[in-house]
Backbone as ProteinMPNN parsed JSONL, in Angstrom:
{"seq_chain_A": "XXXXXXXXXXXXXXXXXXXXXXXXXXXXXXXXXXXXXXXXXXXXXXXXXXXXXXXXXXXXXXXXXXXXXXXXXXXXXXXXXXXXXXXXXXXXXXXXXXXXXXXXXXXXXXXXXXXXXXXXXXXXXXXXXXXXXXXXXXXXXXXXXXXXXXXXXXXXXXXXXXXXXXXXXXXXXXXXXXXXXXXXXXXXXXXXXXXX", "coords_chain_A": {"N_chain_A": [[55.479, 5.013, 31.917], [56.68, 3.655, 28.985], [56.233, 5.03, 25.199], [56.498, 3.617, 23.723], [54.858, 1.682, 24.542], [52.274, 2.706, 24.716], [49.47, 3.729, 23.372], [46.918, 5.778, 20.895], [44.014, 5.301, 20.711], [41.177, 6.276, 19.225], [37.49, 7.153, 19.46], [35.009, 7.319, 17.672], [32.189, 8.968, 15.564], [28.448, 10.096, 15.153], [26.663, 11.992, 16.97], [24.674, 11.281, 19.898], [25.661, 8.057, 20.101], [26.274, 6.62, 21.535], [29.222, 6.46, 22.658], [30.445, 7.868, 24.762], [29.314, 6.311, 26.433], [30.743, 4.002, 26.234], [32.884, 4.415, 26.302], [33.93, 5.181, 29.533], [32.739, 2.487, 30.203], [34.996, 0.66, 28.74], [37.178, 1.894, 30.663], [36.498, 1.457, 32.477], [35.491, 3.097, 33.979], [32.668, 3.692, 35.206], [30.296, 2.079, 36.333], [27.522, 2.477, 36.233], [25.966, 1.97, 33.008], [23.822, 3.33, 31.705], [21.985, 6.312, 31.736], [20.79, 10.297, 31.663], [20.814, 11.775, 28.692], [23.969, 13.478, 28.099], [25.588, 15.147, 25.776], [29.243, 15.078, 24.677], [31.639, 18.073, 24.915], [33.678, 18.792, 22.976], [35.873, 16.655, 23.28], [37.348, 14.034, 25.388], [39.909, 12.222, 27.221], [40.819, 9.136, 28.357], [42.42, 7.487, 30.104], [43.704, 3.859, 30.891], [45.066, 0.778, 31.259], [45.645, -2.389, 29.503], [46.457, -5.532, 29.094], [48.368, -7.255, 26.683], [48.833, -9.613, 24.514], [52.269, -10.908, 23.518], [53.933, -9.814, 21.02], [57.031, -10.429, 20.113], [58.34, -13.597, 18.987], [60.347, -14.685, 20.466], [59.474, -14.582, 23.075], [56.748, -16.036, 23.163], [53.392, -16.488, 23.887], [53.972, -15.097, 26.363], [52.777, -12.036, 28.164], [52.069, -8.312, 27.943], [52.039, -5.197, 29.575], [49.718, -2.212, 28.372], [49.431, 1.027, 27.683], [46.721, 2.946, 27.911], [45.334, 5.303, 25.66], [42.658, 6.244, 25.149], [40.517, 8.279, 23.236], [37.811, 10.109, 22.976], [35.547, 11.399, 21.119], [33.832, 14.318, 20.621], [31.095, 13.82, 18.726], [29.456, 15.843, 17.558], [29.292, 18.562, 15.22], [30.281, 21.433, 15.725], [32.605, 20.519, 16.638], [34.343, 20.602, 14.639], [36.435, 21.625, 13.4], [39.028, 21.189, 15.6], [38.734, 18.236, 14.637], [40.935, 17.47, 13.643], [43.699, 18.032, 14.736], [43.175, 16.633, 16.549], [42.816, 13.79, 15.634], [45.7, 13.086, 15.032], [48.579, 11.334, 15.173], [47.321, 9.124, 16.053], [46.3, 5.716, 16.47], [44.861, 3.978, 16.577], [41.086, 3.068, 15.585], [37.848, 3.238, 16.569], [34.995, 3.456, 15.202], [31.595, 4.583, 15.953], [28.101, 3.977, 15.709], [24.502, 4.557, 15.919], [22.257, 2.207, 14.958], [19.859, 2.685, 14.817], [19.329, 5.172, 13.975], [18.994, 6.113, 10.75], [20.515, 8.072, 9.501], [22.588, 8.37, 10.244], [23.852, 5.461, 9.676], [24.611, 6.16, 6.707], [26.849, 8.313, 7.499], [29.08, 6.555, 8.22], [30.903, 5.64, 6.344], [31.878, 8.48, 5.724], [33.636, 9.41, 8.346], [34.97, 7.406, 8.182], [37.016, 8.132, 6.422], [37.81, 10.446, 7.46], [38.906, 9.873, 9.663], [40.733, 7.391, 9.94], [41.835, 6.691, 6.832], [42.963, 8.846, 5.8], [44.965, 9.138, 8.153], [46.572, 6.769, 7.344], [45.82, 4.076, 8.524], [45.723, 1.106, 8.817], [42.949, -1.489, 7.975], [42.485, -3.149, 9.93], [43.093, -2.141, 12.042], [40.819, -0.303, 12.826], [37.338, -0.702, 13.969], [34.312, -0.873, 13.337], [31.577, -0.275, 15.163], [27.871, -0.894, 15.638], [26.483, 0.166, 17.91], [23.098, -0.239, 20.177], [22.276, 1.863, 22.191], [19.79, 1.984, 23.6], [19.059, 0.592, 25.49], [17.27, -1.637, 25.247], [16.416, -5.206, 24.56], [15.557, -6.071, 22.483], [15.864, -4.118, 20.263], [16.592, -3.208, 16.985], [19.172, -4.848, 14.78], [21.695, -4.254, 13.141], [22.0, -5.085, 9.95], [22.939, -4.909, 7.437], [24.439, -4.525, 4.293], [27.766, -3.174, 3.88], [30.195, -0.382, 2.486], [31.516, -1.207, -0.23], [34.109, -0.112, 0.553], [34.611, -0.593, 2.974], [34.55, -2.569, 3.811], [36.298, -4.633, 4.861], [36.548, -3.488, 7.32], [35.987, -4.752, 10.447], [32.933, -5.481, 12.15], [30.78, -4.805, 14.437], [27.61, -5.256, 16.36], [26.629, -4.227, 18.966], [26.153, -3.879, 22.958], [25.615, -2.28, 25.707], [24.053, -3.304, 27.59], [22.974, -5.9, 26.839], [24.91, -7.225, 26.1], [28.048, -7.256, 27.006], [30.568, -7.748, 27.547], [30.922, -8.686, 25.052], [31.61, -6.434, 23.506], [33.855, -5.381, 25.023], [35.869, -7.629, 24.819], [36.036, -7.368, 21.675], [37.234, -4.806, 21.461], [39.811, -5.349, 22.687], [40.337, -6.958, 21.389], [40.755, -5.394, 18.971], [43.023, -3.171, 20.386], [45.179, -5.603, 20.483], [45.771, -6.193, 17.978], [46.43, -3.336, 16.991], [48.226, -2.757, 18.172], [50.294, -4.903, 17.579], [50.679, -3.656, 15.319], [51.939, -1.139, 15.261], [54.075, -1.896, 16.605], [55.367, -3.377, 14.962], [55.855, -1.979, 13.288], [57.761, -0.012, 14.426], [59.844, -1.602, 14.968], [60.864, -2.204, 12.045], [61.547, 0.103, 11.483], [63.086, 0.606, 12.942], [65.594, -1.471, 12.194], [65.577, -0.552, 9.471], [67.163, 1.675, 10.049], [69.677, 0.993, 10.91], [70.701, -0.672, 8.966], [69.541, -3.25, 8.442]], "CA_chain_A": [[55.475, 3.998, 30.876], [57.487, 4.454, 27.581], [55.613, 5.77, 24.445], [56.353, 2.231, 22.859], [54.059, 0.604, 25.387], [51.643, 3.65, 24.731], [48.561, 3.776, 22.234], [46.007, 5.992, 21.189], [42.619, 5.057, 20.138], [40.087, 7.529, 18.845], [36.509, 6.637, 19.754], [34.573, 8.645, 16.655], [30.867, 8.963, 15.201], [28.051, 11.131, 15.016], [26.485, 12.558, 17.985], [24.167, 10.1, 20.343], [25.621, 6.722, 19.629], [26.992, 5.785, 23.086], [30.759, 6.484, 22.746], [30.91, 8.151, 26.278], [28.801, 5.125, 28.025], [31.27, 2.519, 25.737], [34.32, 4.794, 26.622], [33.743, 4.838, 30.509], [32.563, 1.011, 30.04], [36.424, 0.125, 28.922], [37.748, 2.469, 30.993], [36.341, 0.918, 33.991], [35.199, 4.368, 35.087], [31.161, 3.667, 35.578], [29.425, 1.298, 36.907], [26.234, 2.884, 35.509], [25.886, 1.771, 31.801], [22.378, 4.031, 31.678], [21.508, 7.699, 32.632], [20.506, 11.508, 30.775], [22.274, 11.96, 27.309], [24.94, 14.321, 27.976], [26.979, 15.469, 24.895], [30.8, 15.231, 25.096], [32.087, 18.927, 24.734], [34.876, 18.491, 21.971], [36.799, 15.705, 23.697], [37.531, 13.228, 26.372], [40.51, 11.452, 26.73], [40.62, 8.509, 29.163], [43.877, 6.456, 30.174], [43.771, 3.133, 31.237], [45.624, -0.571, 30.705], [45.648, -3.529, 28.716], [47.288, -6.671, 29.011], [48.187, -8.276, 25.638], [50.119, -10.753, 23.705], [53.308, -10.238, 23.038], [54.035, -10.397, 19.702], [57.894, -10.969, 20.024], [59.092, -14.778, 18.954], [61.025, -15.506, 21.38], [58.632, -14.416, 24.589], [55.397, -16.508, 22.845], [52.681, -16.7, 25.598], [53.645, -13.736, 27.07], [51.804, -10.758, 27.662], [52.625, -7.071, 28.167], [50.608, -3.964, 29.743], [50.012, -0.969, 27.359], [48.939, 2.035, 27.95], [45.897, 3.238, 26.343], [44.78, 6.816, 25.653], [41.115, 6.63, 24.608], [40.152, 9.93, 22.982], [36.396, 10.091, 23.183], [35.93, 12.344, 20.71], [32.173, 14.687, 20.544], [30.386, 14.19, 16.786], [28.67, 17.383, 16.958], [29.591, 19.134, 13.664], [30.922, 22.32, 15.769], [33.83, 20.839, 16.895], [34.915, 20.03, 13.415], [37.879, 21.953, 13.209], [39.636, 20.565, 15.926], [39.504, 17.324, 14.368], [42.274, 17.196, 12.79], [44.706, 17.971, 15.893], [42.39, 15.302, 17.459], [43.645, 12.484, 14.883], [47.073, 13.124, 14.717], [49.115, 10.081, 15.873], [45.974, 7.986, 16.638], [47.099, 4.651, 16.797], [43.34, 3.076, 15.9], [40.041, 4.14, 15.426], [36.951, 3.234, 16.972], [33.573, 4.238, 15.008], [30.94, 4.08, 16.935], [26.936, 4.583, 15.284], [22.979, 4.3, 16.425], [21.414, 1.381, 14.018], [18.386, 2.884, 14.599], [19.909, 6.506, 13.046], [19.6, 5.596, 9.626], [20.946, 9.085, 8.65], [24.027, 7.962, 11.103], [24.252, 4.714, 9.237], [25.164, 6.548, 6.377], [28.15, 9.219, 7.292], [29.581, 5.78, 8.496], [32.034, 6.294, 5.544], [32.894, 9.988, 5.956], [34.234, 9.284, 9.495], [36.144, 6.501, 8.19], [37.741, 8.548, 5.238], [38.424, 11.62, 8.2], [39.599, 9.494, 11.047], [41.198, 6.305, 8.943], [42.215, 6.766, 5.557], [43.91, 10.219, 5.883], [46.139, 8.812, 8.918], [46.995, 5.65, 6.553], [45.642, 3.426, 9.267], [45.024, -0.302, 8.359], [41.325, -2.037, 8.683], [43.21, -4.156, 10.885], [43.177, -0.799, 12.898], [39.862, 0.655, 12.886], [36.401, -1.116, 13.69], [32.697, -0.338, 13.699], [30.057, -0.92, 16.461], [26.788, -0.705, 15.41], [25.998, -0.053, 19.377], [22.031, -0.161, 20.669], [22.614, 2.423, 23.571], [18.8, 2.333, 23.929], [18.826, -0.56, 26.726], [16.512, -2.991, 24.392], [17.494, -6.064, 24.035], [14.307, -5.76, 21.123], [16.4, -3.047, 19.196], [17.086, -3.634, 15.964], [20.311, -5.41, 14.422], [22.796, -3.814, 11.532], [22.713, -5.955, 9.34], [23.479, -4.326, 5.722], [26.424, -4.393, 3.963], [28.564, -1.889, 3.9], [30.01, 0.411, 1.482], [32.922, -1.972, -0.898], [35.46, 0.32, 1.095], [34.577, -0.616, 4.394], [34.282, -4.504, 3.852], [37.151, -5.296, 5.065], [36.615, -3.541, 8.361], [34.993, -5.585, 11.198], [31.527, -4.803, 12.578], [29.713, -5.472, 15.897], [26.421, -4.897, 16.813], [26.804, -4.111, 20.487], [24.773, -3.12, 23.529], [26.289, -2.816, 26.868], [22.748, -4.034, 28.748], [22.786, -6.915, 27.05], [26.436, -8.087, 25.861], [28.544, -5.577, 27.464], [31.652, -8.342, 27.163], [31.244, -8.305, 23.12], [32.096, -4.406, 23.145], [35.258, -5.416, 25.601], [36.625, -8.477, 23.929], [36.5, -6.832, 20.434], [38.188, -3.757, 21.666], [40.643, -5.774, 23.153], [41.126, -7.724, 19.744], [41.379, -4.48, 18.132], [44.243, -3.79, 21.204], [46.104, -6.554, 20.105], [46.354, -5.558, 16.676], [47.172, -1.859, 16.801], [50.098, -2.699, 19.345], [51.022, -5.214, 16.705], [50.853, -3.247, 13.968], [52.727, -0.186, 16.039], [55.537, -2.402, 17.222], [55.983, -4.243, 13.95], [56.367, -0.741, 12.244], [58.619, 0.056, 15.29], [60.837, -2.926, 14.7], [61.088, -2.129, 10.842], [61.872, 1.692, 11.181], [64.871, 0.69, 13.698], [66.493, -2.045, 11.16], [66.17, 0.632, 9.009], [68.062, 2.689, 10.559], [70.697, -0.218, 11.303], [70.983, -0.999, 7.607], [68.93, -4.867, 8.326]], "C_chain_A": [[55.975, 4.632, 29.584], [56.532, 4.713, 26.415], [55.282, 4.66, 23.615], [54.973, 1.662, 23.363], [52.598, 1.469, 25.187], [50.475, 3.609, 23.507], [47.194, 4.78, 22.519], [45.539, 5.912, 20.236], [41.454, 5.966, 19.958], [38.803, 6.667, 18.748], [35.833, 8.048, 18.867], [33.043, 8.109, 16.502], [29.634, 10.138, 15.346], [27.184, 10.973, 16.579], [25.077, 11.309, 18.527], [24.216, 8.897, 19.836], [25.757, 5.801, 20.349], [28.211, 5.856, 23.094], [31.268, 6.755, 23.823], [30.764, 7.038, 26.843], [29.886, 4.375, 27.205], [33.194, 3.35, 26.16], [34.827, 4.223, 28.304], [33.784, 3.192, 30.475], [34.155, 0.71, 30.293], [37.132, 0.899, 29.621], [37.788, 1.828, 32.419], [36.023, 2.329, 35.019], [33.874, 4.642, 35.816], [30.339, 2.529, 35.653], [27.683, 1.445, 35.904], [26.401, 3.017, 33.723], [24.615, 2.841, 30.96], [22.785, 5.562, 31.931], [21.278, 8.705, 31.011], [21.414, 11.248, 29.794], [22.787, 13.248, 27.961], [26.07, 14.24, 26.893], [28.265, 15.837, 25.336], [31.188, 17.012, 24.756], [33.714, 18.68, 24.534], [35.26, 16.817, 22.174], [37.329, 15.358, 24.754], [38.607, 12.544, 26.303], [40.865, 10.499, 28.242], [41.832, 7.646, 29.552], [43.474, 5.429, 31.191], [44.554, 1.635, 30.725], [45.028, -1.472, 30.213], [46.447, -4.406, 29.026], [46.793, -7.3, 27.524], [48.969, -8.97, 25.573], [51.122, -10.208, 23.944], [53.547, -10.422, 21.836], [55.871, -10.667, 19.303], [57.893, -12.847, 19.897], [58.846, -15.383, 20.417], [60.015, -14.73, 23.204], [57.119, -15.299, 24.156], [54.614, -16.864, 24.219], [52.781, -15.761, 26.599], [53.081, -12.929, 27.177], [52.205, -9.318, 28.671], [51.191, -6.095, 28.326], [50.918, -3.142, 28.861], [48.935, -0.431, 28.016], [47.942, 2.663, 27.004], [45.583, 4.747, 26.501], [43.382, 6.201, 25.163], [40.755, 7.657, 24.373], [38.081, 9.85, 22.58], [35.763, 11.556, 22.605], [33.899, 12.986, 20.123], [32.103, 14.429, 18.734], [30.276, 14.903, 16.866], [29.726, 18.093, 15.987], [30.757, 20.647, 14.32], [32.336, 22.237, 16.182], [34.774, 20.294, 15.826], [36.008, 20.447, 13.462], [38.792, 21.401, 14.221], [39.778, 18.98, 16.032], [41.018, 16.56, 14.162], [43.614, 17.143, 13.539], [44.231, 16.584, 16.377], [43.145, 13.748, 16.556], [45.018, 12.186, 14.945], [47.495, 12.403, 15.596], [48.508, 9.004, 16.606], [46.798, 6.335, 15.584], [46.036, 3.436, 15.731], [42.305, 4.09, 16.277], [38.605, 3.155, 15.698], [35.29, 4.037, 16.039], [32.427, 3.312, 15.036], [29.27, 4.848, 15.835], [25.976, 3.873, 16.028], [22.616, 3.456, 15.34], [20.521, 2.151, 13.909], [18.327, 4.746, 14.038], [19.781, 6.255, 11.773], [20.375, 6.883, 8.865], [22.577, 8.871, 9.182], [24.343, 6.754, 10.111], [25.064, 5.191, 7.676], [26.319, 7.611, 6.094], [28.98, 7.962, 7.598], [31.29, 5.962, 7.547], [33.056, 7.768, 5.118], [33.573, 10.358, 7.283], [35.111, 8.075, 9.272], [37.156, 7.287, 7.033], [38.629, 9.694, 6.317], [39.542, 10.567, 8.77], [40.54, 8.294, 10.541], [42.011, 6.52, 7.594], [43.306, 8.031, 5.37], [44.84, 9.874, 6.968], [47.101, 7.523, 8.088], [47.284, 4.616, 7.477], [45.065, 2.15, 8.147], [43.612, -0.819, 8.235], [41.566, -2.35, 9.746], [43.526, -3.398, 12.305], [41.915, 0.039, 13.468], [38.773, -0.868, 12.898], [35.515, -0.378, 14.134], [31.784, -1.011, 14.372], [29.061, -0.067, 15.848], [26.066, -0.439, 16.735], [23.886, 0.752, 19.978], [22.611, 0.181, 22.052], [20.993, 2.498, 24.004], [17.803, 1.636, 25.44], [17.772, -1.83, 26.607], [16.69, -3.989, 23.782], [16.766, -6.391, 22.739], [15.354, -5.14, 19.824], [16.951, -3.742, 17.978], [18.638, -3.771, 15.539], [20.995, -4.998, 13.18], [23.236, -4.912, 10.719], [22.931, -6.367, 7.665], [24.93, -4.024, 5.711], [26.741, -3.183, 3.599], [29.252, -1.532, 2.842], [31.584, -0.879, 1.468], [34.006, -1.575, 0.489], [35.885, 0.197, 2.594], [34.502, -2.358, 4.635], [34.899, -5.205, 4.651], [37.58, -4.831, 6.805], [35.879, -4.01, 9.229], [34.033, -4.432, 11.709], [30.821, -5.291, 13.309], [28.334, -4.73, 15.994], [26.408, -5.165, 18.432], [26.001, -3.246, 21.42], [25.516, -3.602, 24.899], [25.388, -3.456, 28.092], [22.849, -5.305, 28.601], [23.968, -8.362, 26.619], [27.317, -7.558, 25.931], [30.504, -6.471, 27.168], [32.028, -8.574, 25.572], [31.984, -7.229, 22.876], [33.743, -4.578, 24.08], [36.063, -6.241, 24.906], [37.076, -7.758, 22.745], [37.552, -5.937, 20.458], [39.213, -4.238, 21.928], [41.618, -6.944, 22.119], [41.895, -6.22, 19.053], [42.924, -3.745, 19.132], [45.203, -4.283, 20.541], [46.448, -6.166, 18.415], [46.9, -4.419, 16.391], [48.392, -1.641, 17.682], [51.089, -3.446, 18.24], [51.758, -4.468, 15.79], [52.0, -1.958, 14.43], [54.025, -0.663, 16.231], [56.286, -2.748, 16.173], [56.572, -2.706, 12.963], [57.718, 0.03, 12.865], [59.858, -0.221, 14.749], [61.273, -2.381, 13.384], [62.115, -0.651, 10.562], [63.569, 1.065, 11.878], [65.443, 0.124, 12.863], [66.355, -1.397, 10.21], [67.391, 1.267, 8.785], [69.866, 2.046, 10.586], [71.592, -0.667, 9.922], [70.834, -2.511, 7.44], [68.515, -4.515, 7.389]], "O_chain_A": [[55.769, 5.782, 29.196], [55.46, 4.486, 26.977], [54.252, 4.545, 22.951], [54.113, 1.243, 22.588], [51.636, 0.799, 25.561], [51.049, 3.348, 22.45], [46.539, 4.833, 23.56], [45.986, 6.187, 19.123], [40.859, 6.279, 20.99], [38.837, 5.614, 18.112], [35.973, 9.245, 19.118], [32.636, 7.108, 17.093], [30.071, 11.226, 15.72], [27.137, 9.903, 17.185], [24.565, 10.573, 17.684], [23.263, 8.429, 19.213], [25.549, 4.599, 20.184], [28.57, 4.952, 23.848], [32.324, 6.227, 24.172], [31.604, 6.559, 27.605], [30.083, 3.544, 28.091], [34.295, 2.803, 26.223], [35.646, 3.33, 28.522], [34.858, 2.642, 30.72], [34.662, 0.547, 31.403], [38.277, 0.696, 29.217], [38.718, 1.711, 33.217], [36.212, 2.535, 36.218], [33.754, 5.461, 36.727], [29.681, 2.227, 34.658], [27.055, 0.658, 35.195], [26.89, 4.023, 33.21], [24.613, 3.012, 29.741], [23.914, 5.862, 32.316], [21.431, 8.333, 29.848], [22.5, 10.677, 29.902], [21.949, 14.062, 28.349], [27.108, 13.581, 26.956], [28.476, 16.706, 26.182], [30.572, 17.095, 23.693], [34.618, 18.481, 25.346], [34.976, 15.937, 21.362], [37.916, 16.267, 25.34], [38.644, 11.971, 25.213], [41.171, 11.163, 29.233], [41.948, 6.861, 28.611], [42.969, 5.809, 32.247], [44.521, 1.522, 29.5], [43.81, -1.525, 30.386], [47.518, -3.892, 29.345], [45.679, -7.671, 27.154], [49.859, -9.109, 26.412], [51.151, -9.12, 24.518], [53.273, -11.579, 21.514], [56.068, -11.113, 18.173], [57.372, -13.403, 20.863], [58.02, -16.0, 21.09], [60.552, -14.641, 24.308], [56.259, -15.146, 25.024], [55.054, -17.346, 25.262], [51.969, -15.57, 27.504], [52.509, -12.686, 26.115], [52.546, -9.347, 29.854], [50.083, -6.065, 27.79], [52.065, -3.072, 28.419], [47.975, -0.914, 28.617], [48.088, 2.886, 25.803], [45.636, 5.257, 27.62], [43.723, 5.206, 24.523], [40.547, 8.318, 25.39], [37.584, 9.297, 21.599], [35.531, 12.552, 23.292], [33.05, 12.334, 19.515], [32.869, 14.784, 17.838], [31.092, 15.475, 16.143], [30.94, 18.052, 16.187], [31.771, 20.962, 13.697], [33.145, 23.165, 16.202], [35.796, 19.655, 16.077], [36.857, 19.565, 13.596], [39.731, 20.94, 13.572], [40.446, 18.376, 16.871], [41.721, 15.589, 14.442], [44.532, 16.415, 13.162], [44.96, 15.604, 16.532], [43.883, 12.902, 17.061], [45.424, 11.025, 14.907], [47.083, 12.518, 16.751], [48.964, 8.241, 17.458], [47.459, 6.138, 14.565], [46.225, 2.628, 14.822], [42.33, 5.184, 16.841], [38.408, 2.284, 14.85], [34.73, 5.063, 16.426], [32.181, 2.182, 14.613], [29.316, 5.974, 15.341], [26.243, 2.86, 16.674], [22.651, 4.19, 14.352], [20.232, 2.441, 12.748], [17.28, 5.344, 13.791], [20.941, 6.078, 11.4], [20.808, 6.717, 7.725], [23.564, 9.203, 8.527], [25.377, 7.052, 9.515], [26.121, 4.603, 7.445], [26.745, 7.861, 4.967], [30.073, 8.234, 7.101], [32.395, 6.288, 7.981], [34.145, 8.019, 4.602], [34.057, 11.484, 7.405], [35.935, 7.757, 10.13], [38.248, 6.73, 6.92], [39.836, 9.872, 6.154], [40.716, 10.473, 8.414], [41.574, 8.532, 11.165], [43.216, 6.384, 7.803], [44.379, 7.927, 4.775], [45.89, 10.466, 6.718], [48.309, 7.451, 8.315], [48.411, 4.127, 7.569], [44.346, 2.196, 7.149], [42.986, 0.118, 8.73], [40.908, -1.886, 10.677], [44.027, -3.867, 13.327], [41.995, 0.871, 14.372], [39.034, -1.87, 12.231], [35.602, 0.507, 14.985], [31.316, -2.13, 14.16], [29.209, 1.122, 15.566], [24.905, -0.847, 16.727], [23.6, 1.945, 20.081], [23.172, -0.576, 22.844], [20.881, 3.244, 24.977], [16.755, 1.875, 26.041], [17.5, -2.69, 27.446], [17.069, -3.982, 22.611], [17.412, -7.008, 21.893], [15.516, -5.652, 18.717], [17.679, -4.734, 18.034], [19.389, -2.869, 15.911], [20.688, -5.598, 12.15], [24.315, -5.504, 10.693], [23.031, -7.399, 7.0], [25.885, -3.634, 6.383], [26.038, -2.316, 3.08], [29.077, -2.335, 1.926], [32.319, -1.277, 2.372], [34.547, -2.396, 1.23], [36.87, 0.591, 3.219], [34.411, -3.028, 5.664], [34.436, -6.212, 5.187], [38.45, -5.384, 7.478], [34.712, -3.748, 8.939], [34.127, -3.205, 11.74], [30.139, -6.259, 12.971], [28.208, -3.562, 15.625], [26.182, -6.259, 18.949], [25.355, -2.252, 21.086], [25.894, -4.735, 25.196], [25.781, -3.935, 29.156], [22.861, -6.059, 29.574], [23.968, -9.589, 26.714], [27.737, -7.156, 24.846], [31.448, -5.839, 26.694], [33.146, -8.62, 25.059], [32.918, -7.171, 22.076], [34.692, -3.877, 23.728], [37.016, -5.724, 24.322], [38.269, -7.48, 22.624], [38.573, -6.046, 19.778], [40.078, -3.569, 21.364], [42.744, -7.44, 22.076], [43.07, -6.009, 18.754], [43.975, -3.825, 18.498], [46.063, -3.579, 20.011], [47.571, -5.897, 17.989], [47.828, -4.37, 15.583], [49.198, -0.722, 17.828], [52.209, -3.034, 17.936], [52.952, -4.51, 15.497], [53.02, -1.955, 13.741], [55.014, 0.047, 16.053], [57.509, -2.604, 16.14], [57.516, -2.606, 12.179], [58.567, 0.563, 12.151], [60.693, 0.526, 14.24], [62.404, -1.925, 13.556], [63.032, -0.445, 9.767], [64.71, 1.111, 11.419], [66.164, 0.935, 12.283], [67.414, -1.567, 9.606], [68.228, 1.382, 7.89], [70.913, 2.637, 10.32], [72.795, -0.921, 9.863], [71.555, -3.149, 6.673], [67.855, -5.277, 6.682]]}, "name": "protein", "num_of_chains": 1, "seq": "XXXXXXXXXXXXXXXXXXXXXXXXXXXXXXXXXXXXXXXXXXXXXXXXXXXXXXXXXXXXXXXXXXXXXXXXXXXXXXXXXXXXXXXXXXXXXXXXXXXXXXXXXXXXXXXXXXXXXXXXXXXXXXXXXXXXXXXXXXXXXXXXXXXXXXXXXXXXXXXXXXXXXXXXXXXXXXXXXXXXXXXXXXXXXXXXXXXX"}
């Protein structure tokens, strides 16, 4: 598959939030939504398809596979330095936190300034799951506002026990937009080039 058709998505946040079980989940690699915490060591990266829109005109109603990378990327603090390789040419951004962390609820913004803002990714590119990995459908709900600078990026409160199609749909919105936004920048660079 060509590089056009190609996207990768960085799945970020701080350490136990569920990013492995919500990676697997869209990956279609586990059945089992549950089990031991096991921390990611550095980074995971998962490939699987999409069917979206098309966003050409003249094909309306159509829809095209893309290729996704999923980078499933560990919080823990030690693998900080290879962030930064880790971002590079990320497509969108995934950050993923524990509600019930409240010390997690606040780096919320220093993982959007790393993984977001320094690539000069859109909102329209990046959302936040508030995800209850705790299997309670009890667990408490995120539902404070967020810092001015983040307003404008969407925000789920997700739980794959008990709305495991919320956490797919969205992703699959966010999908559709970062192919957009990829293709449309595509499109622009070539007439560019063309002198459109």
């Amino acid at each position: 598959m060509s590089d056009e058709a190609r996207l990768k998505i960085l799945l970020v946040g701080p350490v136990k939030a569920g990013k492995s079980m919500i990676a697997n989940y869209l990956a279609g690699v586990s059945q089992n939504l549950q089990g031991d915490y096991h921390g990611t060591v550095a980074l995971r990266i998962l490939e699987f398809e999409r069917e979206i829109a098309t966003t050409k005109k003249q094909w309306q109603g159509a829809t095209k596979k893309v290729q996704i990378e999923l980078w499933d990327c560990s919080g823990d603090r030690k693998y900080e330095n290879g962030w930064s390789a880790i971002k590079e040419g990320a497509d969108g951004v995934v950050i993923v936190f524990n509600p019930e962390n409240k010390k997690a609820e606040n780096e919320i913004q220093n993982w959007h300034n790393h993984f977001v803002q320094t690539q000069g990714l859109k909102d329209n590119q990046c959302m936040i799951l508030a995800h209850n990995s705790s299997g309670e459908a009890t667990a408490p709900k995120f539902n404070k506002k967020l810092p001015h600078s983040l307003s404008k990026v969407p925000l789920f409160n997700t739980s794959l026990d008990t709305d495991a199609e919320l956490t797919r749909n969205e992703f699959d919105n966010l999908v559709n937009s970062v192919s957009k936004e990829k293709f449309e920048k595509r499109d622009n660079e070539e007439l560019s080039i063309l002198g459109e």
